[in-house]
N, C-alpha and C positions, 0 to 999 in steps of 0.2 A: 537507526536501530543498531545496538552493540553485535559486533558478532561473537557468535559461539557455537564453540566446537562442540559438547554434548548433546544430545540427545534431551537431555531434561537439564532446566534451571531454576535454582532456586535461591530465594531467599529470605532470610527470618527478619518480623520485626517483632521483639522477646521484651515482654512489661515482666516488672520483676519489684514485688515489694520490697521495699527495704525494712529491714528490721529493728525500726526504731520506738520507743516508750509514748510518742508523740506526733500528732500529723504536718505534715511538712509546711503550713503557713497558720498553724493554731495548737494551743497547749490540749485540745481533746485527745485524749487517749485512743492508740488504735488498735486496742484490743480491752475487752473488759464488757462491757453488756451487750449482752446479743438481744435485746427487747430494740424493734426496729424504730429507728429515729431518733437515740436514744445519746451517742456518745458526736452532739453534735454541738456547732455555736453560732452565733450571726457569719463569722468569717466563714467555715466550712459550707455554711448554706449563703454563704456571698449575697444578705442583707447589704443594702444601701448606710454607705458610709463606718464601715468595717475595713478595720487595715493588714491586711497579711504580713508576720514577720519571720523571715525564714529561718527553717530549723538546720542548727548549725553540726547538728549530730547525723544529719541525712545526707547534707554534702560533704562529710568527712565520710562517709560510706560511700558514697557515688566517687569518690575522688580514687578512694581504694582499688576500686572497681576499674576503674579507668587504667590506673597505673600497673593493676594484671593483667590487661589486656592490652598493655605496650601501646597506647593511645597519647597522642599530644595532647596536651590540658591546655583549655583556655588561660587566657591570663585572667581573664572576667567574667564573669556568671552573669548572663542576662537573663531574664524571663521575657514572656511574651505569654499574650493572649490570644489561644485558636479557639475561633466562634463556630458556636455552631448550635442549631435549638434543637433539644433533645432531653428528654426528663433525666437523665441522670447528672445533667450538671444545671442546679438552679439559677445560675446566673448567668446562663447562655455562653456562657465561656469556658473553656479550661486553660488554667495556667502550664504552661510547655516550654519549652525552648525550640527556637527555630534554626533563626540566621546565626547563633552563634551555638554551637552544641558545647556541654563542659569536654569532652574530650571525642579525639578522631584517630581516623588514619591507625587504628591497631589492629590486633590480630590473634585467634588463636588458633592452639594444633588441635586437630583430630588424634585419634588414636592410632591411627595407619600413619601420622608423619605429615599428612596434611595440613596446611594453613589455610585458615579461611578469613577472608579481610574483614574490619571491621569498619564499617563506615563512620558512625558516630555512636555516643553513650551521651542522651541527655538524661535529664532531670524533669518530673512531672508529677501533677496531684492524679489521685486516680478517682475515676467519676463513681457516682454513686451505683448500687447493686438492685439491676432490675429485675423483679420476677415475673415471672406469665406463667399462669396456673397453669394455663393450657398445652403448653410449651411454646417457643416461638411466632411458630407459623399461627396457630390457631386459638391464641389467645385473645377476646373480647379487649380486655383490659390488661393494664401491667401495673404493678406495685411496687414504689419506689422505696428505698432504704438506705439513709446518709451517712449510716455509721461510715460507711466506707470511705464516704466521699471524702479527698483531703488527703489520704494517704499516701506517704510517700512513695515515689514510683521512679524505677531508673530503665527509661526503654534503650535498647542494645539493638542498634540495626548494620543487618551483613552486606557484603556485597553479595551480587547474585552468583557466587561459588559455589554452591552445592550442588551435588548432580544426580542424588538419589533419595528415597525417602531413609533410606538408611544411615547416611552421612547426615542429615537432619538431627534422626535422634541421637548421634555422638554430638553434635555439637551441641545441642540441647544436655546429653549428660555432662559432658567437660564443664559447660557452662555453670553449669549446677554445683558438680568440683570444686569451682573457682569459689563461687559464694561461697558455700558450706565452711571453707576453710579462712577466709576474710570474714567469718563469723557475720554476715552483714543481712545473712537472708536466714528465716526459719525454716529448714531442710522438713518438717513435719506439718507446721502449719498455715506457713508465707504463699503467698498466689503467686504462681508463675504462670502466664499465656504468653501464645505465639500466634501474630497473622505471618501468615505462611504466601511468599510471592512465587506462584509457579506458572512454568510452559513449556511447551515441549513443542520440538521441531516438527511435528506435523502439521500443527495448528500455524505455522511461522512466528511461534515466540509470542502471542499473544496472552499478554500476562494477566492472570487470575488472581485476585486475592483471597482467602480463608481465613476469614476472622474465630474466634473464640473457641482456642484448642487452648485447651488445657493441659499444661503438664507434657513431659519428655513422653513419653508412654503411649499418650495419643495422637502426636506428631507425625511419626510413621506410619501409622493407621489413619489418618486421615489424606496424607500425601498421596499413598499410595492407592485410595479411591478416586483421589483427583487425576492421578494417573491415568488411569484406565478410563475415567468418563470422556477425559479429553482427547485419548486417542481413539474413541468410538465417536465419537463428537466432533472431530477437529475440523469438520467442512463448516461447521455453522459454530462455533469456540468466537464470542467475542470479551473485550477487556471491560472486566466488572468483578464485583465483589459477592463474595460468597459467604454462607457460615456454614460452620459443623457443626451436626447433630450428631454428638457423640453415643447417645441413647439407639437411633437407628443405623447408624455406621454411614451416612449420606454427608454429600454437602447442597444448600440449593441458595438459590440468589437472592442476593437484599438488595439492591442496586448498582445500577453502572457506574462503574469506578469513578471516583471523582481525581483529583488532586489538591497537592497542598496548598496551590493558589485560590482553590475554592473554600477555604476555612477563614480568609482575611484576616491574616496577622497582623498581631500589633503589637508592638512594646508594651508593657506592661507597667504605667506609671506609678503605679502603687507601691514598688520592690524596687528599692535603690541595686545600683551597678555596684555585685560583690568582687571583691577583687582578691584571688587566688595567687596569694604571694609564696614564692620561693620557699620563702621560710618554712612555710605551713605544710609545704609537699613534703619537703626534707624530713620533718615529723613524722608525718604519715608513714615517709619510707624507711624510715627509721626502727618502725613498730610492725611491718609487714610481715607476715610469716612467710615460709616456706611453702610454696605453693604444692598439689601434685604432681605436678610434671620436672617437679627440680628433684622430689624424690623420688619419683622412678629410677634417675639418674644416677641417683646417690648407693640408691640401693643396688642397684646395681652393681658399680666400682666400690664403693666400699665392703659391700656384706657378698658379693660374685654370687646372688641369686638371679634368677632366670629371669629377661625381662616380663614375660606375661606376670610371673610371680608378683615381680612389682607391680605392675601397673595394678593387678587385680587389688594387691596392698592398698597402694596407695588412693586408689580411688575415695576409700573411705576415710577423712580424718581419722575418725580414735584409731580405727585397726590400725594406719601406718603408725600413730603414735605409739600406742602399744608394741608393735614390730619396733621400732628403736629400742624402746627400755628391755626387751625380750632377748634383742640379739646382742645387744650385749654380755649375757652371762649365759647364751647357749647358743650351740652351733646357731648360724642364721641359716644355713639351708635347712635345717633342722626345724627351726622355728619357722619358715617360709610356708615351709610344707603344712604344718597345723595350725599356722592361723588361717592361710589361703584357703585349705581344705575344710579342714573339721574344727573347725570353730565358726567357719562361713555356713558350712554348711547346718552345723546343729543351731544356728542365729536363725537359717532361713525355715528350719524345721518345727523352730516354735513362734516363727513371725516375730521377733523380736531384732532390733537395732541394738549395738555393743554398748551405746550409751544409756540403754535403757535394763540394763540387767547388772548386779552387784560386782562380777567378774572384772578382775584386776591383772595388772602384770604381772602381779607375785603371786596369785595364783598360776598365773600359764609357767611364769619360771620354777617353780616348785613342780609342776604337774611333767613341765619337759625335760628338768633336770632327771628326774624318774625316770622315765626314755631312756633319756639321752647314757645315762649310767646303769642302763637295763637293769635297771630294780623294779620296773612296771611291765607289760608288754603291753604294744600299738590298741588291741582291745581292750583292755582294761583301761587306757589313760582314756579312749574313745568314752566308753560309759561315765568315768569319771567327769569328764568334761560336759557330757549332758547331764549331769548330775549340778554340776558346777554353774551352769546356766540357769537352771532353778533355784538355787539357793547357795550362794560359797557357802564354801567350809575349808579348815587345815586338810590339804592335800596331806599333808605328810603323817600327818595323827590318822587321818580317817585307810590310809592303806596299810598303817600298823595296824591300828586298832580289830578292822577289819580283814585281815591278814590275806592282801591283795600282792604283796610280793612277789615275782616271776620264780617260778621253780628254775632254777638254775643250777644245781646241784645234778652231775653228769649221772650217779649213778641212781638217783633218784628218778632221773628222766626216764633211761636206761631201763629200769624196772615198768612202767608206765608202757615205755614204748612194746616191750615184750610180753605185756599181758594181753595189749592190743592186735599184735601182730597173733598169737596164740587164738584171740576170741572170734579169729576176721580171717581164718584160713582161705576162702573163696575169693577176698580182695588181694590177699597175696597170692595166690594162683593168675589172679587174673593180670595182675602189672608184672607177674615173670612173663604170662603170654604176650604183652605189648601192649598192655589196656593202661595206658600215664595215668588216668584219672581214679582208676584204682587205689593208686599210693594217697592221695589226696583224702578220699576213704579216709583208711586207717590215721592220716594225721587228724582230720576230722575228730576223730574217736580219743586220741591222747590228748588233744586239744579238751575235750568233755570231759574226760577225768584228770585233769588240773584245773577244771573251770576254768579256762582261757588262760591260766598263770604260767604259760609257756608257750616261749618262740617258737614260733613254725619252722622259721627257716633249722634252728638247731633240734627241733621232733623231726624231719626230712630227711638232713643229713645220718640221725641215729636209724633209723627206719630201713633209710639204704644199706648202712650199714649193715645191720642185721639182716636185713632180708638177702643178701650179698656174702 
């Protein structure tokens, strides 16, 4: 047995659709009718004397994949058949990769700075989608459905480095990172699960699996009940395989853990030996983008915004996209600050993703050059930008048009601020006595009669004044 020094170990093994037009050994489409049984053919239901031919657009995305993840690539693609009888693959087999994985030996960071290894990235069809009406446990019957079956699938297995349910779900979102921006997974509608390998030192490391977690989200909610069962449990904790029941927040037992030598590997004679030449990486690397974690960095030394700033940025493709083309024509702490904030925030206000609403860079440049050259003030561009979320429009037409421009005019203010300070005698009594929140008051109040078209910070300083 490995030793180790934490308290809890864990490790992910991550199935992750690839985002391709086609399924990885047949021209069926893997997306398009959802009538069950429907986007299927002799090959994906592996009929007698059907020949699988691999799809060349799938291992160009798993190779991606591989090369993010700082992974040695095979020279050669092998497949293999792992047997096993179970109705979600018709032909008692699924095609995998064993003895030789397309890529190894990589790695990625957490968000603390952590690395966590990666052991291998192969290549896989994914079985077909079973239902039980009943749900798992208490279901008579199960209902099979092939659309799926066939689909390209790239599983991602760690070492056992993680050491809490919450370094989980980073690595599960990093992971996510990665894809999203290798465009190779559908960040809205692509299946991601995790069996999940844990144990903890009371039990002496007795490791447990958790099959059929879906999704980063429920990673750490499932972890973290297998936690606590195992150390209320851990005199009687033997090595077997579990599943989540995300519906009642449980995990309970399917059977005792097998291994890989109980699936009886075999080469897969069907699928000649692909061979992943030099030339073809260099392509690939060629056309890579810029990952997240290169831009945290960038933004960093280049734009000298705050690291949280970045990472929150860059987490999402379009946002950091948008932050490049933004902070070029306005301050970038400037622009840090309202994309990070309020523009995150009025996205998460109307459940809406940045890709999925009309709002553009020239609108945010337009809207922060306003700011930024105090022709707007911080509440007004606020409303404008929830405004902006529901439907663009010319920033710059609609705060003429609308006559949104910051009072800026001293003796304008000036007048404003002394009718205030005139209407509010008991609040100025009260901040001469030592009550601060008094003055706040009366800005309140000149802030309402310019309809918000005036900085606080310069109604404050006149206020004092005056009142002084």
């Amino acid at each position: 047995m490995p030793k180790f020094t934490s308290d809890i170990v864990i490790g992910l093994e991550i199935h992750c659709e690839l985002n391709t037009k086609t399924k990885l050994f047949c021209s069926c489409p893997t997306n398009g009718s959802e009538e069950p049984n429907t986007r299927t053919c002799p090959i994906c239901l592996g009929h007698p004397g059907s020949k699988p031919v691999l799809n060349k657009k799938a291992v160009e995305f798993a190779l991606k994949l591989c090369l993010a993840l700082n992974c040695k690539i095979s020279p050669e693609l092998i497949f293999s058949r792992k047997s096993y009888f179970y109705p979600d693959m018709s032909k008692n087999y699924q095609i995998s990769q064993y003895e030789i994985p397309l890529g190894k030996g990589g790695n990625l960071r957490l968000r603390d700075g952590k690395e966590i290894g990666i052991i291998r990235v192969h290549m896989e069809e994914d079985p077909a989608s079973l239902i039980h009406p009943a749900g798992l446990k208490e279901s008579q019957y199960v209902l099979v459905d092939y659309n799926r079956s066939g689909n390209p699938l790239v599983e991602i297995v760690t070492e056992p480095e993680l050491t809490s349910p919450d370094e989980a779900r980073d690595f599960m979102k990093q992971l996510i990172t990665v894809l999203d921006y290798l465009e190779i997974f559908d960040i809205n509608n692509g299946i991601i699960k995790a069996d999940a390998n844990i144990s903890i030192r009371e039990s002496g490391y007795k490791r447990i699996e958790i099959k059929n977690i879906t999704g980063f989200r429920e990673i750490e909610r499932a972890l973290l009940y297998e936690v606590k069962r195992q150390k209320e449990e851990a005199h009687k904790i033997e090595q077997e395989t579990m599943s989540w029941d995300s519906e009642k927040g449980i995990t309970f037992s399917l059977r005792k853990k097998e291994t890989e030598e109980d699936y009886g590997y075999i080469i897969d004679t069907d699928l000649v030996v692909t061979g992943i030449e030099d030339k073809w990486i260099k392509e690939i690397k060629k056309h890579m983008p810029e990952l997240a974690q290169d831009k945290v960095k960038k933004f960093v030394e280049k734009y000298k915004i705050k690291k949280e700033d970045a990472e929150i940025i860059a987490i999402e493709k379009h946002l950091a996209e948008m932050f490049e083309k933004v902070a070029e024509e306005i301050n970038p702490i400037l622009a840090a600050k309202w994309l990070r904030r309020e523009l995150v925030r009025v996205l998460n206000y109307n459940k809406k993703e940045l890709h999925e609403v009309g709002l553009d860079e020239k609108h945010m440049i337009d809207l922060l050059k306003l700011v930024e050259n105090k022709k707007i003030t911080d509440n007004v561009a606020s409303k404008l930008l929830e405004k902006l979320i529901e439907k663009p429009f010319d920033v710059k037409e609609h705060v003429k048009k609308e006559k949104l421009e910051a009072v800026s005019d001293i003796e304008e203010l000036e007048k404003y601020c002394k009718d205030a300070i005139k209407e509010n005698p008991k609040a100025v009594e009260d901040y001469k006595k030592g009550e601060k929140k008094a003055l706040n008051y009366i800005v309140g109040k000149v802030m309402q009669k310019t309809k918000g078209k005036a900085t606080p910070k310069e109604v404050n300083e006149i206020i004092l004044k005056l009142i002084n």
